[in-house]
PyMOL commands that place a pseudoatom at each C-alpha (Angstrom):
pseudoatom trace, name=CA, resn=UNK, resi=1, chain=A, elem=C, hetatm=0, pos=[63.373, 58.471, 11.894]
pseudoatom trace, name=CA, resn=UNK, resi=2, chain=A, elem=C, hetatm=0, pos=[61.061, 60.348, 14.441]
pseudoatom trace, name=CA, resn=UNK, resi=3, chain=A, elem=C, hetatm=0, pos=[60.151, 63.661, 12.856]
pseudoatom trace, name=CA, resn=UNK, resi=4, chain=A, elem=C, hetatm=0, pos=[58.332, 67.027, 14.600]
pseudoatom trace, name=CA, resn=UNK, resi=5, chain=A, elem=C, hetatm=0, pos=[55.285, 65.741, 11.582]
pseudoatom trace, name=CA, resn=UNK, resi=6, chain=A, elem=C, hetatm=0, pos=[55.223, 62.302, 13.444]
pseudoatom trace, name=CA, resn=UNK, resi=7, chain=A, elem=C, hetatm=0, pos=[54.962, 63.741, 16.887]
pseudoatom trace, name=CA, resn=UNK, resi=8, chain=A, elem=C, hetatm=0, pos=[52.055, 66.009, 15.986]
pseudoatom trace, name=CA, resn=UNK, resi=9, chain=A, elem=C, hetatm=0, pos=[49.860, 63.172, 13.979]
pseudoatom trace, name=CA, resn=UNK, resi=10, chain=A, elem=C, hetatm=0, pos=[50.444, 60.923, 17.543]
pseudoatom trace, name=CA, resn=UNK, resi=11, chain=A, elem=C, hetatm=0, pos=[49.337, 63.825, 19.916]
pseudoatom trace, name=CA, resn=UNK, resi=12, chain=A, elem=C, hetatm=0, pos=[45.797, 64.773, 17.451]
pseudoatom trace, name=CA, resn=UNK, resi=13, chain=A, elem=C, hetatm=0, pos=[45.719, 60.984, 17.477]
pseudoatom trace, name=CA, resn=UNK, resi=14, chain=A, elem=C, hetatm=0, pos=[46.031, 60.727, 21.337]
pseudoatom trace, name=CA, resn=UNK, resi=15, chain=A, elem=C, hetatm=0, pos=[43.308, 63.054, 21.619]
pseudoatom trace, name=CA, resn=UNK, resi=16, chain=A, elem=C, hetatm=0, pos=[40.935, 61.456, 19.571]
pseudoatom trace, name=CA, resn=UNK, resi=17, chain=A, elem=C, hetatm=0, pos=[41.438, 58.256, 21.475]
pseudoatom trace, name=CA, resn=UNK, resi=18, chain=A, elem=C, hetatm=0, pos=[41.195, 59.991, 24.776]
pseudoatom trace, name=CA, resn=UNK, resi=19, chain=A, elem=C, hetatm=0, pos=[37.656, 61.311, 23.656]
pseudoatom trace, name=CA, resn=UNK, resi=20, chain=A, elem=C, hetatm=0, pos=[36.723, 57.869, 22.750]
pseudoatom trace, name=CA, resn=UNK, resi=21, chain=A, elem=C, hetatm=0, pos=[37.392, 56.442, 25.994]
pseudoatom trace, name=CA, resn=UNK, resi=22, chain=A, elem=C, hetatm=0, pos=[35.828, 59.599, 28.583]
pseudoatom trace, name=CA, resn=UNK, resi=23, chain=A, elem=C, hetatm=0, pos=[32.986, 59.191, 26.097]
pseudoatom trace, name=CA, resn=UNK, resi=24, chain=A, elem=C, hetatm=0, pos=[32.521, 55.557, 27.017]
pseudoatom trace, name=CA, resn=UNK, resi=25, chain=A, elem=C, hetatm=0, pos=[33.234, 56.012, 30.695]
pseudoatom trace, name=CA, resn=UNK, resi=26, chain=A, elem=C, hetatm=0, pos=[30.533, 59.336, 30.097]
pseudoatom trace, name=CA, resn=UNK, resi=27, chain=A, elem=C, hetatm=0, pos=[28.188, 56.038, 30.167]
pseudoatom trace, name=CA, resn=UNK, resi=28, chain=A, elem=C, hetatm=0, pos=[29.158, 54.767, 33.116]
pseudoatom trace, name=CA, resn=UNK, resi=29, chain=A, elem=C, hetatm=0, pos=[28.449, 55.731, 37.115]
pseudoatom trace, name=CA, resn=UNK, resi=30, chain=A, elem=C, hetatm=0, pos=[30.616, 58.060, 39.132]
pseudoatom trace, name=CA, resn=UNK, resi=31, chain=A, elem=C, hetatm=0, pos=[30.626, 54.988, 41.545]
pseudoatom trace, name=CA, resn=UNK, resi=32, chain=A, elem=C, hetatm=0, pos=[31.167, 52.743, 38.719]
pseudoatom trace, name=CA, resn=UNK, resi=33, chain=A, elem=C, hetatm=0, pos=[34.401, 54.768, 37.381]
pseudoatom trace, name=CA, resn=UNK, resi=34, chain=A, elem=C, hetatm=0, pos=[35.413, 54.862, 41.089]
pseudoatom trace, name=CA, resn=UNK, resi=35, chain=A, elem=C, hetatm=0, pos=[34.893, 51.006, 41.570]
pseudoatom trace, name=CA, resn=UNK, resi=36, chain=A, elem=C, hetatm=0, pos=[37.932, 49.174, 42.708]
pseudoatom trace, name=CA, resn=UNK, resi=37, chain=A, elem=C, hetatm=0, pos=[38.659, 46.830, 39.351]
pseudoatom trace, name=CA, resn=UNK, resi=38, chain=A, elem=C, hetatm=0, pos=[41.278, 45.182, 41.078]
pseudoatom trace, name=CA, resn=UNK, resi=39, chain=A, elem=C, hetatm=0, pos=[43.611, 46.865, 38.160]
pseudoatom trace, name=CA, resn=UNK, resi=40, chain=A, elem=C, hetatm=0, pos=[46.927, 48.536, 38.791]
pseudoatom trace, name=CA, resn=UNK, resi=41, chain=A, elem=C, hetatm=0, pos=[45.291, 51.456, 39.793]
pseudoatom trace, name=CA, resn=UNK, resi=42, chain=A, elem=C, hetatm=0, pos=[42.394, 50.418, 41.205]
pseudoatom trace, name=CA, resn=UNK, resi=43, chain=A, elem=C, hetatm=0, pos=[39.301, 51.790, 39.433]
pseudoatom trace, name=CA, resn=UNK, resi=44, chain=A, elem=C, hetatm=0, pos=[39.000, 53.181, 36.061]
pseudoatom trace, name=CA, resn=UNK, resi=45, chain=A, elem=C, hetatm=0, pos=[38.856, 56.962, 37.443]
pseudoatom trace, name=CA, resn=UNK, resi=46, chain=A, elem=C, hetatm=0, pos=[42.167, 56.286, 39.327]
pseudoatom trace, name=CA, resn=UNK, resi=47, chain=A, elem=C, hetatm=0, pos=[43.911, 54.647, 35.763]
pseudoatom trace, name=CA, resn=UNK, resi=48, chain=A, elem=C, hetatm=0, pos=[42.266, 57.688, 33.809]
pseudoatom trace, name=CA, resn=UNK, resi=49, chain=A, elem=C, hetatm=0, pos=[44.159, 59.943, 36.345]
pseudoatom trace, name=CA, resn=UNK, resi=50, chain=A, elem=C, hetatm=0, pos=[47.465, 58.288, 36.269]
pseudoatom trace, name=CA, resn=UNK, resi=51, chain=A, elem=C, hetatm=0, pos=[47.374, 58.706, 32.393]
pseudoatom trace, name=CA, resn=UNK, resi=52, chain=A, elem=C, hetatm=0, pos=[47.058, 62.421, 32.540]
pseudoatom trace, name=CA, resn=UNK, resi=53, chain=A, elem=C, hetatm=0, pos=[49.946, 62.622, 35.131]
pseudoatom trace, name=CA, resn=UNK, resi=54, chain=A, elem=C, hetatm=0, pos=[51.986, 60.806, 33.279]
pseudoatom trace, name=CA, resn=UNK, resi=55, chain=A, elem=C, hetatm=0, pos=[51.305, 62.974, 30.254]
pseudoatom trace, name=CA, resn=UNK, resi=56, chain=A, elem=C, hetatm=0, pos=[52.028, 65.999, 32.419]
pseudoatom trace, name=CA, resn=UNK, resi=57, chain=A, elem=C, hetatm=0, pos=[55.204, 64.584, 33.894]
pseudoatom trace, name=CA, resn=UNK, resi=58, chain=A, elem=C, hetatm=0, pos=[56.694, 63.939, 30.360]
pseudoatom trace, name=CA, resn=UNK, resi=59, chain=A, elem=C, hetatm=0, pos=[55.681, 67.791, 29.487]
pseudoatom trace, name=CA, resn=UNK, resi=60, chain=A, elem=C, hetatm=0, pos=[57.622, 68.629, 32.857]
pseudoatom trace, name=CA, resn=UNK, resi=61, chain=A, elem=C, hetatm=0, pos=[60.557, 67.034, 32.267]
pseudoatom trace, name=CA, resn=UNK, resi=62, chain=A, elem=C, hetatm=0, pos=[60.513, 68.772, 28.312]
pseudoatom trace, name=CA, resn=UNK, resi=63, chain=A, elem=C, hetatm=0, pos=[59.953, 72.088, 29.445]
pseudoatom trace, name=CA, resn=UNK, resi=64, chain=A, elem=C, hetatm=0, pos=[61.882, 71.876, 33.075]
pseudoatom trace, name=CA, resn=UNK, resi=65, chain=A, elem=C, hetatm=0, pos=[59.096, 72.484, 35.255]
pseudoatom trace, name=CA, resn=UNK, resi=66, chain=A, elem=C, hetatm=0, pos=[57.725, 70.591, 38.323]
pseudoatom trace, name=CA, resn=UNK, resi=67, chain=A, elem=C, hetatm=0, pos=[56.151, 67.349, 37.797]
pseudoatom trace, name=CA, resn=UNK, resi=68, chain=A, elem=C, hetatm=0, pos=[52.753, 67.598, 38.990]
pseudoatom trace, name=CA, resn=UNK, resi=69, chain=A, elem=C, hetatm=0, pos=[51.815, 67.661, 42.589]
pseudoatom trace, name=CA, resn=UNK, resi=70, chain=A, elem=C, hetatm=0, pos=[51.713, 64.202, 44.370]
pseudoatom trace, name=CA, resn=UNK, resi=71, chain=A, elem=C, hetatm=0, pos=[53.133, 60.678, 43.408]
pseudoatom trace, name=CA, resn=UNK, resi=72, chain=A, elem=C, hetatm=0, pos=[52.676, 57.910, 40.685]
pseudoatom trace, name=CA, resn=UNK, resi=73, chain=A, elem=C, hetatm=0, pos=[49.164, 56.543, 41.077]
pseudoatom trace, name=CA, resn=UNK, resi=74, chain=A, elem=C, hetatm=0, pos=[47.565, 59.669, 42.999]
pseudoatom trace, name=CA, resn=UNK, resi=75, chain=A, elem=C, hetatm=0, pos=[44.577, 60.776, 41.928]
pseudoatom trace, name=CA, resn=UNK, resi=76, chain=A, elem=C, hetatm=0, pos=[44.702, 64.695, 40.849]
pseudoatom trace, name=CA, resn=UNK, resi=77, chain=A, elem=C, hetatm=0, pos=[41.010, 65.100, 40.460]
pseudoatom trace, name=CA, resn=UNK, resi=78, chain=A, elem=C, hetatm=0, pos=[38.352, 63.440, 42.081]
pseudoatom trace, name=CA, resn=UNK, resi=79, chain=A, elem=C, hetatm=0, pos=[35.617, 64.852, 40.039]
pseudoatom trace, name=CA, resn=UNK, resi=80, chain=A, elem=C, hetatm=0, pos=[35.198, 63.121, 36.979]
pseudoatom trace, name=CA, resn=UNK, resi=81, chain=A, elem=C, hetatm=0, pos=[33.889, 66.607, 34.866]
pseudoatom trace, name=CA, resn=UNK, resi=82, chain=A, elem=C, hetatm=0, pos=[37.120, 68.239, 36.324]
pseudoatom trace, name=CA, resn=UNK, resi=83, chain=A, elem=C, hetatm=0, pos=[39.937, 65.235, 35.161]
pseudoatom trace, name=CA, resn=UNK, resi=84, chain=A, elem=C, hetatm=0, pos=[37.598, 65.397, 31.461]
pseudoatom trace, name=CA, resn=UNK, resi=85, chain=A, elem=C, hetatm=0, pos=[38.217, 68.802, 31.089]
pseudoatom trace, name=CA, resn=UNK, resi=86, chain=A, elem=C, hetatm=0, pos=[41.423, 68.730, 31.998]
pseudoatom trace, name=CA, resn=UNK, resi=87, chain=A, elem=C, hetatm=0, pos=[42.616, 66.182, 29.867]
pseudoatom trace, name=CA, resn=UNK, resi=88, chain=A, elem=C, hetatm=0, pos=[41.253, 67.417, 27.045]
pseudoatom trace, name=CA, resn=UNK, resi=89, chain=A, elem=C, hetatm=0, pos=[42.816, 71.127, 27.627]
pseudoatom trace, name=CA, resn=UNK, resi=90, chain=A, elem=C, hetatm=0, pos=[45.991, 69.420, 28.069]
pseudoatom trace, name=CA, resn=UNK, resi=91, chain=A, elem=C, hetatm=0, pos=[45.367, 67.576, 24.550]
pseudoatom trace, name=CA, resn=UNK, resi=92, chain=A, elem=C, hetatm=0, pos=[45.217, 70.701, 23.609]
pseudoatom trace, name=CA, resn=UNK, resi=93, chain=A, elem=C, hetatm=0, pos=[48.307, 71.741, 24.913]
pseudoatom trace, name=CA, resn=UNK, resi=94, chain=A, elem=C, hetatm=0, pos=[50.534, 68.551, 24.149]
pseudoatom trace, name=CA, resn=UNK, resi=95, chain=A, elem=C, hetatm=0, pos=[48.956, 69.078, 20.183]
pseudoatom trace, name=CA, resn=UNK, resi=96, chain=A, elem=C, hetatm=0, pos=[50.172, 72.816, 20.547]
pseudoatom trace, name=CA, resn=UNK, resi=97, chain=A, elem=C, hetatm=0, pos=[53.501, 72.061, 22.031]
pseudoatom trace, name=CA, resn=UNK, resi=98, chain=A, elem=C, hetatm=0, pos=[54.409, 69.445, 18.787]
pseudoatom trace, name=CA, resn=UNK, resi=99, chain=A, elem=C, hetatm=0, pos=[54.007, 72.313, 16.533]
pseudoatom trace, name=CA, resn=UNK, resi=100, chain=A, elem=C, hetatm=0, pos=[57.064, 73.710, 18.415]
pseudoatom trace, name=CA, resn=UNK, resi=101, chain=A, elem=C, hetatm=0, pos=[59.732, 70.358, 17.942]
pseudoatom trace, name=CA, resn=UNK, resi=102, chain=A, elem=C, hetatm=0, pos=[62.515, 70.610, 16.130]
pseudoatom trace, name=CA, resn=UNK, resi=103, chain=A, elem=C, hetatm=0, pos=[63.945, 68.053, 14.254]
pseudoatom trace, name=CA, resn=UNK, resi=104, chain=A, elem=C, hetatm=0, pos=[67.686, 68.359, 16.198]
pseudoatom trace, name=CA, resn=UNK, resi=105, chain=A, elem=C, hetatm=0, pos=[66.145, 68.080, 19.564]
pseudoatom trace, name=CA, resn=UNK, resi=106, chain=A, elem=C, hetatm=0, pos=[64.379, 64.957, 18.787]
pseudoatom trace, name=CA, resn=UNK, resi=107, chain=A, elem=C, hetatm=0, pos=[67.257, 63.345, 17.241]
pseudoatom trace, name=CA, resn=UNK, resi=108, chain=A, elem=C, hetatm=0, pos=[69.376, 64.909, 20.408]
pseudoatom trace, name=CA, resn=UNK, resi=109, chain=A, elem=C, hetatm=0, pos=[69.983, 62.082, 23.468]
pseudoatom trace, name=CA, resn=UNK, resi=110, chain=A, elem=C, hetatm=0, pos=[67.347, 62.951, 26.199]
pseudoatom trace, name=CA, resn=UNK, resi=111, chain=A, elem=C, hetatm=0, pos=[68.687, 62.112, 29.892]
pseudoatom trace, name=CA, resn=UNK, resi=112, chain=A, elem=C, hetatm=0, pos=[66.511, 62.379, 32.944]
pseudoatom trace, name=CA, resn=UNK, resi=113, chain=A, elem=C, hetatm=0, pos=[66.027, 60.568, 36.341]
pseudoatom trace, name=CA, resn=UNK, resi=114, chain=A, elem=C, hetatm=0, pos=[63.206, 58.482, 37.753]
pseudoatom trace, name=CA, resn=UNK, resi=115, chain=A, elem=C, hetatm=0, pos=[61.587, 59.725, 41.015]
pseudoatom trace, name=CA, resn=UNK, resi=116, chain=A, elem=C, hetatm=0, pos=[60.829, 55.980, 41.344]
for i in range(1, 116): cmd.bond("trace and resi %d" % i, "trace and resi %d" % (i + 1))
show_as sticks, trace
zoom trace
């Protein structure tokens, strides 16, 4: 069974694995983040930005707020300092926002719609 405990060990572990990999791209160009890759989303900068709005979209939907401005696969920040900070606030925030779950909500169905 899913438990609040659970949810909180995956978010501090979610962070730790998003430091690994900004850390790694730390090594790497602006124009070699920015690089088309020929991946899903392009370069590695555009992937590490679709990550974070998909983390902020799931946040959305729990708290019933806006998703974040612009569609699937946009990039929200073109500087690469700007998306590192802001993921790791918002690692932050998603580790903060466990400590909140209770064990009836995440046991409760959970309905929502795709934009998509």
């Amino acid at each position: 069974m899913l438990t609040p405990e659970y949810c909180g060990l995956m978010a501090e572990y979610n962070r730790w694995m998003n430091e690994k990999v900004y850390n790694v791209c730390l090594k790497l160009s602006d124009s070699q983040r920015k690089e088309d890759r020929h991946a899903f989303f392009k370069s590695i900068h555009s992937t590490l930005n679709h990550i974070l709005w998909v983390d902020m979209s799931w946040m959305a939907r729990f708290h019933n707020e806006p998703l974040p401005k612009g569609p699937a696969g946009s990039d929200l920040f073109t500087s690469f300092e700007e998306l590192t900070r802001t993921r790791k606030d918002y690692d932050t925030q998603i580790i903060e926002w466990t400590k909140t779950i209770q064990s009836d909500w995440l046991n409760s169905p959970y309905k929502f719609f795709s934009l998509m």
